[in-house]
C-alpha positions in Angstrom: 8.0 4.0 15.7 11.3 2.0 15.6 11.3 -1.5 16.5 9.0 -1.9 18.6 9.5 -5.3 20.6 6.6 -7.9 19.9 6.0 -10.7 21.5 4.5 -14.1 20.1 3.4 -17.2 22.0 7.8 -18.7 21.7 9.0 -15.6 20.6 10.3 -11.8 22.0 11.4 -9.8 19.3 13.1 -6.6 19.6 16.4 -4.5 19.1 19.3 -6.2 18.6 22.1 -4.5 21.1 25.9 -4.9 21.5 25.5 -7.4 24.1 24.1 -9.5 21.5 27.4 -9.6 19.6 28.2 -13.6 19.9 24.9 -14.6 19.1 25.4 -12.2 16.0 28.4 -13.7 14.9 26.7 -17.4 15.3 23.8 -15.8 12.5 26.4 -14.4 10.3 29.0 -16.2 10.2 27.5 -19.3 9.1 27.8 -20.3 5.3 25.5 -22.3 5.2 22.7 -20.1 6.4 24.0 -17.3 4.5 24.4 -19.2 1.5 21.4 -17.6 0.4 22.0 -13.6 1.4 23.5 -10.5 -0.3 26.9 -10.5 1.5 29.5 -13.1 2.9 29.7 -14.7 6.2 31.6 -12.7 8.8 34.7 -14.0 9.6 35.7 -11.9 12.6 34.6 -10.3 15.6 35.4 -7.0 14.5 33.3 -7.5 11.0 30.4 -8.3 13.2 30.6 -4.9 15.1 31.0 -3.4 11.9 27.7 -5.8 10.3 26.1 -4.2 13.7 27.2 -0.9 13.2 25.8 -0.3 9.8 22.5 -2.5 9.8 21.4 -2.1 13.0 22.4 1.2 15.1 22.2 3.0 12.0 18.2 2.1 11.9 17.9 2.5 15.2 18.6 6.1 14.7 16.0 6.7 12.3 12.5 7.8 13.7 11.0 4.6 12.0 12.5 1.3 11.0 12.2 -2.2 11.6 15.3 -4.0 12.5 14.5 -7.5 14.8 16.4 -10.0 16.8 14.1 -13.0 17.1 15.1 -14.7 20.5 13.2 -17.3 22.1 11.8 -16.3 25.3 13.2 -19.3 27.3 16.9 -17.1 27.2 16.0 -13.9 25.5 19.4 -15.0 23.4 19.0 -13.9 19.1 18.6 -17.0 17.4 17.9 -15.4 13.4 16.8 -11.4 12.5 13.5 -9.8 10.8 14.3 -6.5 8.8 11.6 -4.3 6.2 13.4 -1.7 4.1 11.5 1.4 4.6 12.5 2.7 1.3 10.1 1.1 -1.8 9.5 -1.8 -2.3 9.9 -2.6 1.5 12.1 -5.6 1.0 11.4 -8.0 4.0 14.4 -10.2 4.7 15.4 -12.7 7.3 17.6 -15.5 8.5 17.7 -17.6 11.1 20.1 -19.9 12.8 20.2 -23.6 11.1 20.0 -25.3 14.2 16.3 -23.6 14.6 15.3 -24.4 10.9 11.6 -26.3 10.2 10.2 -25.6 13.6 8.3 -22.4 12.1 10.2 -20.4 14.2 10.5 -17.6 11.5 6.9 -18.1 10.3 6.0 -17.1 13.7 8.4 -14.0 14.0 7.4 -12.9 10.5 3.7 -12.9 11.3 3.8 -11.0 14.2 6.3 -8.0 12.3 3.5 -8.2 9.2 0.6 -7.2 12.0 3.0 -4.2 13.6 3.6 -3.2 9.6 -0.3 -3.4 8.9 -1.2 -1.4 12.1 1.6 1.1 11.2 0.3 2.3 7.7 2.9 0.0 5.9 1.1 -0.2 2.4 3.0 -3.1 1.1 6.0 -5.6 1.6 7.7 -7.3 -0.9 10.5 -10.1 -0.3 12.6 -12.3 -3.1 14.3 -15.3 -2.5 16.4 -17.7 -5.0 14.9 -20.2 -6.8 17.1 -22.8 -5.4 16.2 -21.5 -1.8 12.4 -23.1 -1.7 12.2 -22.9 2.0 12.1 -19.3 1.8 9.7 -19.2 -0.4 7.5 -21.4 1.7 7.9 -18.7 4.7 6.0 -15.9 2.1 3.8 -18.4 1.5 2.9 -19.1 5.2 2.5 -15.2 6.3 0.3 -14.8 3.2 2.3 -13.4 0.5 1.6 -14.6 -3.1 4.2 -15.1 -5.8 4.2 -12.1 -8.8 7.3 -12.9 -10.8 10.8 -14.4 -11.4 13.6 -12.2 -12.9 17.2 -12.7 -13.2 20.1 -10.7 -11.5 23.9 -11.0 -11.7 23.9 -10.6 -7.6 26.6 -8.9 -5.6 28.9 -8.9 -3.9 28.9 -12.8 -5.0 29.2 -12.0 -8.8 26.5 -14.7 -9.7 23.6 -15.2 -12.0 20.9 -16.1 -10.0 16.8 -16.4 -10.6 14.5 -15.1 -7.9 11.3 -15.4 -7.0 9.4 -11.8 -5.7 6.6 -12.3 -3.5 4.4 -9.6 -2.2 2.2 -9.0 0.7 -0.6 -5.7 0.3 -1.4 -5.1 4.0 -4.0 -2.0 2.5 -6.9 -2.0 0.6 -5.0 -2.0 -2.9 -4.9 -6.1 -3.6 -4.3 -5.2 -7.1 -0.8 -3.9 -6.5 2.0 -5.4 -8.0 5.5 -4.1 -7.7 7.3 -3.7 -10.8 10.7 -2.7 -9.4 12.6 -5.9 -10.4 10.9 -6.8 -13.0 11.6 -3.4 -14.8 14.9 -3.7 -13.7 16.0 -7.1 -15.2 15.9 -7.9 -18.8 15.1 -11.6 -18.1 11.7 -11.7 -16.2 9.3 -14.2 -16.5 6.3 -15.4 -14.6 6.2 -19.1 -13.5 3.5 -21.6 -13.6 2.7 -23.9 -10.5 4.5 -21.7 -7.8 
């Protein structure tokens, strides 16, 4: 199964595809709503076909992956992205356009993708943001994943320290799982009171 579209009461979600290339480029190139994310905004046309390229048709090839455009279904027009690693620890990621921030919008998309993972056999999700990104953390929060840990990473390609938060989301039986990936990883890890 790859990217299956979903629908939600404001929401079609599906495959991103290179008609959606200017909406794209509105998502990545922003620096403000990328502020937050493992890479720097696009500042072309041609970096966004390369963005496209590598994240998206490249997972569209594989017989399962989950790689979302969130569009509203007024204009069927991408608006922000859902995408679940398939690899371990299943890192859930997103963004979403700033004019569309605080009207739950990705709380929405992400609960419907946590369902198709849950029906799919996906055993677990996992998804970290920065501690000076609290809105993000409010999204885990709202689709039912609970706070494990903070550890600190010297994050590319940006070159800076930064402290994350990991949250984690068991959509099997196991409710006692807790990844360890990061926090084995990092020699600064810590768990934080009144998350």
């Amino acid at each position: 199964m790859n990217t299956p579209t979903l629908e939600t009461e404001r929401l079609i979600l599906r495959k991103f595809t290179e008609n959606d290339l200017k909406a794209m480029y509105l998502i990545y190139s922003d620096k403000e709503v990328n502020r937050f994310l493992p890479w720097f905004p696009v500042k072309s046309m041609e970096e966004m076909w390369k963005l496209f390229e590598e994240r998206y048709m490249a997972q569209y090839t594989r017989p399962q992956a989950y790689a979302y455009a969130v569009c509203l279904k007024k204009d069927h027009i991408p608006v922000g992205y859902i995408h679940v690693d398939m690899e371990e620890p299943h890192d859930f990621g997103y963004g979403l356009r700033k004019e569309f921030w605080h009207q739950g919008i990705m709380t929405e998309a992400a609960r419907a993708v946590t369902e198709q993972l849950k029906k799919d056999g996906i055993p677990y999700i996992t998804a970290t943001h920065d501690r000076n990104n609290p809105r993000s953390g409010g999204v885990m929060k709202r689709i039912g994943m609970e706070y494990q840990y903070s550890y600190e990473e010297q994050w590319q390609p940006k070159d800076i320290l930064v402290t994350f938060r990991m949250y984690q989301l068991n959509l099997d039986e196991q409710e006692d799982r807790v990844c360890k990936k990061y926090w084995d990883g990092s020699e600064v890890h810590f768990i934080e009171a009144d998350i």
